[in-house]
DONU-271420 format. One record per residue (C-alpha): x, y, z; residue number from 1. Coordinates in steps of 0.2 Angstrom, whole numbers, plus 5000, padded with zeros to 4 digits. Example, Ala and Ser with C-alpha at 12.3 -4.5 7.8 and 13.67 -1.06 7.14 Angstrom:
! residues 2
<<5062; 4978; 5039>; 1>
<<5068; 4995; 5036>; 2>
END
This chain:
! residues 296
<<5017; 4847; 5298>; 1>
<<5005; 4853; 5285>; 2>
<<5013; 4860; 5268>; 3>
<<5008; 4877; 5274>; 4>
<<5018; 4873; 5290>; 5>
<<5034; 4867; 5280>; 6>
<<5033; 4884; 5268>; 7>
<<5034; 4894; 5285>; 8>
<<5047; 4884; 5291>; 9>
<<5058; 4884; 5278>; 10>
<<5054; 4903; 5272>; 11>
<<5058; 4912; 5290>; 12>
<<5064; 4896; 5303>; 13>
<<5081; 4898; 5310>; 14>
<<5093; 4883; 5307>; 15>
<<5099; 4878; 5291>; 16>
<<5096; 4862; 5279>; 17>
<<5105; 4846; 5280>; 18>
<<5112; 4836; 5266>; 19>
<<5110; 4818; 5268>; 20>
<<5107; 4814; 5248>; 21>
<<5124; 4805; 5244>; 22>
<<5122; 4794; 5228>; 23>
<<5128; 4779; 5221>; 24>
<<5144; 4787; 5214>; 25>
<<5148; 4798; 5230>; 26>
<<5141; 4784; 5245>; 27>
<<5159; 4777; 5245>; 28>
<<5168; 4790; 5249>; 29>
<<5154; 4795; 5262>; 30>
<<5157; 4779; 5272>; 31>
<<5175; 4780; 5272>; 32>
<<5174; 4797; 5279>; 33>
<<5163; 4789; 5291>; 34>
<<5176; 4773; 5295>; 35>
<<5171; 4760; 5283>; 36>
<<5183; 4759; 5268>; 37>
<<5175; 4744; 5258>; 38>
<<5171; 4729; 5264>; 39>
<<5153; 4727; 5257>; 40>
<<5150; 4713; 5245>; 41>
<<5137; 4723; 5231>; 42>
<<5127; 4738; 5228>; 43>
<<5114; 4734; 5240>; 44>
<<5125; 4732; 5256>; 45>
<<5133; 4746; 5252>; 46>
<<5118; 4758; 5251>; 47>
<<5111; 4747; 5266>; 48>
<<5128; 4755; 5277>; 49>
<<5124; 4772; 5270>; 50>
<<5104; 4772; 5275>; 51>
<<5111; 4764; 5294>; 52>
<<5121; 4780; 5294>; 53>
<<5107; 4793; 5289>; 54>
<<5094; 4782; 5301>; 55>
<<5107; 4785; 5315>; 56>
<<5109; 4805; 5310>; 57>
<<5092; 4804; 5311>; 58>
<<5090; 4800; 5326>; 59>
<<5102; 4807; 5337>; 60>
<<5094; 4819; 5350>; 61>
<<5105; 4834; 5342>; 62>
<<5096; 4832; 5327>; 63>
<<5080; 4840; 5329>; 64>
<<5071; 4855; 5319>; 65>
<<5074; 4867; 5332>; 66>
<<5092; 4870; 5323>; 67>
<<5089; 4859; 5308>; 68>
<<5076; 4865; 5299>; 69>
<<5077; 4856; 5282>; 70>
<<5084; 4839; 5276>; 71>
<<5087; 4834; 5258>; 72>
<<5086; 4812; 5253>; 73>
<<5093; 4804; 5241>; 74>
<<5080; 4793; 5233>; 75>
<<5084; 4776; 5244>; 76>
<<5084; 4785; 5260>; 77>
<<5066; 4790; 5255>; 78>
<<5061; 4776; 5252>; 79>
<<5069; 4768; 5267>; 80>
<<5061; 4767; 5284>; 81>
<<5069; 4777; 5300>; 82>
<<5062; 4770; 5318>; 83>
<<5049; 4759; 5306>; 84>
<<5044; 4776; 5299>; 85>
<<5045; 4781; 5280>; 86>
<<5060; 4793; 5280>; 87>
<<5050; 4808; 5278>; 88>
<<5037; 4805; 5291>; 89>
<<5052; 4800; 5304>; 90>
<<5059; 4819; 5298>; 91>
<<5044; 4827; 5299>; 92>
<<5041; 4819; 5317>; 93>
<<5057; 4829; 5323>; 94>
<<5051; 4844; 5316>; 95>
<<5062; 4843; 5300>; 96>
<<5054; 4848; 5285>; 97>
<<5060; 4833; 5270>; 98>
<<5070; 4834; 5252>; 99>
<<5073; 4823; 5239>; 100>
<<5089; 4826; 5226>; 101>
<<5081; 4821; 5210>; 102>
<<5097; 4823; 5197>; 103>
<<5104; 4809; 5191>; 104>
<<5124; 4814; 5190>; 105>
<<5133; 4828; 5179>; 106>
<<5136; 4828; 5158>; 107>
<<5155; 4832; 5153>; 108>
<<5159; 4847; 5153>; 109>
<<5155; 4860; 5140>; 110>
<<5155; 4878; 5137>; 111>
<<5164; 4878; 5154>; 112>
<<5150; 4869; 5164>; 113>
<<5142; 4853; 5169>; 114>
<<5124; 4851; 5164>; 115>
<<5112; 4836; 5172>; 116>
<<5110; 4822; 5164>; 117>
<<5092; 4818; 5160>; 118>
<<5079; 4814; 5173>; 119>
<<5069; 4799; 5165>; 120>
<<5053; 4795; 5174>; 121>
<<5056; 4812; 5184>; 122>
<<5035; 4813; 5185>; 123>
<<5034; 4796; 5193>; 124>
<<5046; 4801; 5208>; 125>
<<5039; 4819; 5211>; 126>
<<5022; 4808; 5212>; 127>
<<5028; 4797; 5223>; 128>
<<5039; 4809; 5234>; 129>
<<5022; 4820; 5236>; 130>
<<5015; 4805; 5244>; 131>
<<5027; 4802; 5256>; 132>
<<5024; 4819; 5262>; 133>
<<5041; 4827; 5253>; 134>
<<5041; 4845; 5253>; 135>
<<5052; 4851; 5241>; 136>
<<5067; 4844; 5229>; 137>
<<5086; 4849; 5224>; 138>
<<5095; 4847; 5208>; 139>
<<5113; 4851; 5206>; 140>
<<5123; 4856; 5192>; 141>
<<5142; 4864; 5190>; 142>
<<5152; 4878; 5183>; 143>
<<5168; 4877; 5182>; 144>
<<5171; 4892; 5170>; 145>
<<5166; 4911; 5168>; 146>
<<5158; 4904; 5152>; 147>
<<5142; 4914; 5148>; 148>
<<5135; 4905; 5136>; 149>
<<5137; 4890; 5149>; 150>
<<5132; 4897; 5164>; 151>
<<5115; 4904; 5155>; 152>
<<5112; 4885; 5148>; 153>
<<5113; 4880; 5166>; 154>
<<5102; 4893; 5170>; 155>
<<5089; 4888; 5157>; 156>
<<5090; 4869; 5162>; 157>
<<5089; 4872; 5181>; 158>
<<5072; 4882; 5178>; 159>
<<5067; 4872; 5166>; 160>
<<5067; 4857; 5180>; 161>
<<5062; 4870; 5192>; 162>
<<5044; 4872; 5182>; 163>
<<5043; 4853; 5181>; 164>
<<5045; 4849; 5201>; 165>
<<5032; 4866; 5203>; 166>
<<5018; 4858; 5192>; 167>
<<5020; 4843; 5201>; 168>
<<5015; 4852; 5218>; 169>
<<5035; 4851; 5226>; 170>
<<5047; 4867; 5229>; 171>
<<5063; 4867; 5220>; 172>
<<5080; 4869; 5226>; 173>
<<5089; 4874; 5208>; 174>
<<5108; 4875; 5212>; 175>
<<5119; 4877; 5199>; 176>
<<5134; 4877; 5210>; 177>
<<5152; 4887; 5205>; 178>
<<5167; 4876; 5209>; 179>
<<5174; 4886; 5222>; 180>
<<5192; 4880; 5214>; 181>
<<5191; 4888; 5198>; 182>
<<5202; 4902; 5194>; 183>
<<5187; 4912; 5188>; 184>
<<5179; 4909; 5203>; 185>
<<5175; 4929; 5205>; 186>
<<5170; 4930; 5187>; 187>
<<5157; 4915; 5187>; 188>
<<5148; 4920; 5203>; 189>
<<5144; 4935; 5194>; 190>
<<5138; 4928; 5177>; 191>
<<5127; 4917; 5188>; 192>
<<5121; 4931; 5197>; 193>
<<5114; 4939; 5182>; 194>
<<5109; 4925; 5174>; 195>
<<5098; 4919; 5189>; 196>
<<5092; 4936; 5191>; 197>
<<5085; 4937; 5173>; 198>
<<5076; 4920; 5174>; 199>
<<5068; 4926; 5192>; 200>
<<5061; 4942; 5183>; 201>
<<5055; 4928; 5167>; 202>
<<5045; 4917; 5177>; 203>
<<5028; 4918; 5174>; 204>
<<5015; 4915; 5188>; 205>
<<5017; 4921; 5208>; 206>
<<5027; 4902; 5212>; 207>
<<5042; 4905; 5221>; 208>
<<5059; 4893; 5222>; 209>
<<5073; 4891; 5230>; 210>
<<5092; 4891; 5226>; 211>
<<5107; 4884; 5232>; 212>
<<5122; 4891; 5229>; 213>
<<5141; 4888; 5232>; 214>
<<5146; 4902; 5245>; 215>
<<5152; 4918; 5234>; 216>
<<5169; 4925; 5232>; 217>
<<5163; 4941; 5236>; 218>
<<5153; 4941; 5253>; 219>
<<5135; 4948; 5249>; 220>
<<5135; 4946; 5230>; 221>
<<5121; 4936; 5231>; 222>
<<5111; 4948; 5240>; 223>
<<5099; 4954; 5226>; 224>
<<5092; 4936; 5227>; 225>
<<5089; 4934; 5243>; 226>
<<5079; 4949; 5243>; 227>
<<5071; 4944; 5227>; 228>
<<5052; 4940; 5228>; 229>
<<5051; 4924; 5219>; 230>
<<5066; 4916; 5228>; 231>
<<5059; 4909; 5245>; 232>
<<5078; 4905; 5253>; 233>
<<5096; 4906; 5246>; 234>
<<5106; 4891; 5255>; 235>
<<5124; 4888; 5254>; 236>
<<5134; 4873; 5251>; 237>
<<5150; 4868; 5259>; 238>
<<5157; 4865; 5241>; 239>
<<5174; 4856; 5246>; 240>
<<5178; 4870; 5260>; 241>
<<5183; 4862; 5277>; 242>
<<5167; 4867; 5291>; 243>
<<5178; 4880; 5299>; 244>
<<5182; 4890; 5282>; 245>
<<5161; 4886; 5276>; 246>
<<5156; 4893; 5292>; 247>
<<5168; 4906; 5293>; 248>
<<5163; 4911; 5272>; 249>
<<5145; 4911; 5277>; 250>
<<5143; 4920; 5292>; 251>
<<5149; 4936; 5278>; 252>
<<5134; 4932; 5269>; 253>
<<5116; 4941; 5274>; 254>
<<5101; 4930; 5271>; 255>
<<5110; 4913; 5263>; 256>
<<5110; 4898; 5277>; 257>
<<5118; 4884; 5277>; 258>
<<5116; 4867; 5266>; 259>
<<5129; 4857; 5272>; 260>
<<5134; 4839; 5268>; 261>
<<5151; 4835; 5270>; 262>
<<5156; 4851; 5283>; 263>
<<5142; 4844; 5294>; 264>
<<5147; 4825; 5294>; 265>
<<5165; 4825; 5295>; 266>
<<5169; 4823; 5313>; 267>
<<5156; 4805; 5312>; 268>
<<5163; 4791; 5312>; 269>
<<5152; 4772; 5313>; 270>
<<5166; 4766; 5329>; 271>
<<5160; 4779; 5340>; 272>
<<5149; 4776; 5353>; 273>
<<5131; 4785; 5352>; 274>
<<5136; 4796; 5364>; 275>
<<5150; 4801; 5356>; 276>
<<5142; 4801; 5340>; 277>
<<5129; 4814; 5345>; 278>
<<5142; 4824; 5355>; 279>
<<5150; 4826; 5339>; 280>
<<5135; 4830; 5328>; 281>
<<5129; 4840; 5341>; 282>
<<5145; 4852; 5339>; 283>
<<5144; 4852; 5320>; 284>
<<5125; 4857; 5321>; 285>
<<5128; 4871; 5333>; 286>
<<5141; 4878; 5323>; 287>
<<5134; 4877; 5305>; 288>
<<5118; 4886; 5315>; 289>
<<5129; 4898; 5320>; 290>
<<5134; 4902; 5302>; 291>
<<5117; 4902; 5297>; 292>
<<5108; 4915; 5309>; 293>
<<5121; 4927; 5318>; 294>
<<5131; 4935; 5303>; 295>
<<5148; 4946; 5304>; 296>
END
């Protein structure tokens, strides 16, 4: 696929976007949820077990981009090989346009939010990800408060990024994602909504970028920015929700598909034969799709 291929793809293509970008801090708890609990002697086997799981996703025969349209790498899967492939080529091959995450973990908490950490050496890896044909990147930061002053810092940070991964020739995914626990759940999504909108309407140029977002309290509150002319797709993330309850939250939602991670991987598990293994990927992919493109 040619870049203005991938733009078409991910701006009007039916399907969703999977999430395959676990990091350092959150690969353990992936291959638990996949049947191995520890066991690995370092860092380096570890991720090795994480990347045989993406490489097997990969290559299922359920995982194609006639459903899957998008899929976002952490760095080491990038960097890997699928098949003897670089990981975005073996993507692009099955018609799934590639991601990179590019934030390197969460600040504490202030002002009711989670800003990212900083991205040293940011340049390099959008160079580098450019080369290996990536299309576009994803950044994630959190609120956890209806803190305005917060929620417009996470605002200015995430477009700030945003400008950055633009110049270098890649599309954004900003997503400042609401904890959909909080108790002013409602009341954040709002803020964000407004804040988001004002930055939109701020950006200088005709660039477009993309946003994902934890699935409102409020069907259809995010509606104003998926009609928005400078936002090429809204996606949604499964935020802690089980894959019955995201599907269910998203199929309310006009215009925001899926961007799933743990909701689309949970039923996977390393014992199972690959038979098995794609019958049970093959469910979660039809159902997330579902969600994604016939709404309620």
């Amino acid at each position: 696929m040619l870049d203005q291929d991938m733009m078409a793809k991910i701006a009007t293509g039916n399907g969703f976007i999977a999430a395959l970008d676990q990091s350092g801090g959150s690969t353990p708890k992936a291959l638990a949820g996949y049947g191995i609990d520890g066991g690995w002697a370092s860092d380096e086997e570890m991720f090795a077990l994480i990347h045989d799981m993406r490489s097997r996703i990969i290559t299922a025969p359920s995982f194609t981009g006639d459903k899957v349209i998008g899929a976002i790498l952490f760095e080491r899967t990038m960097d890997g090989t699928v098949d003897g492939k670089p990981t975005p080529q073996a993507l692009i091959d099955r018609g799934v346009v590639p991601f990179i995450k590019i934030d390197k973990g969460l600040e504490a908490e202030a002002d009711g939010v989670q800003l990212m950490k900083p991205m040293p050496g940011l340049g390099d890896l959008l160079a580098r990800a450019k080369g290996l044909g990536v299309f576009g990147t994803k950044e994630r930061s959190v609120v956890n408060l209806a803190n305005r002053a917060g929620i417009a810092a996470i605002v200015k940070q995430q477009f700030e990024v945003g400008a950055e991964v633009l110049a270098g020739g890649l599309m954004p995914i900003l997503e400042p994602e609401v904890n959909i626990k909080s108790t002013e759940r409602a009341a954040a999504d709002q803020i964000l909504l407004e804040e988001i909108l004002k930055a939109l309407d701020a950006m200088p140029g005709t660039d477009k970028v993309m946003l994902k977002l934890s699935i409102p309290a409020v069907p259809n509150l995010f509606a104003p920015l998926v009609d928005h002319p400078r936002v090429l797709r809204v996606v949604a993330l499964s935020g802690g929700f089980s894959r019955s309850e995201a599907c269910a939250e998203l199929a309310k939602n006009r215009g925001m598909i899926a961007s799933f991670s743990r909701a689309l991987l949970s039923d996977l598990r390393h014992q199972m034969s690959d038979a098995e293994f794609d019958a049970a990927l093959g469910k979660a992919i039809d159902e997330i799709y579902v969600a994604s493109t016939q709404k309620a």
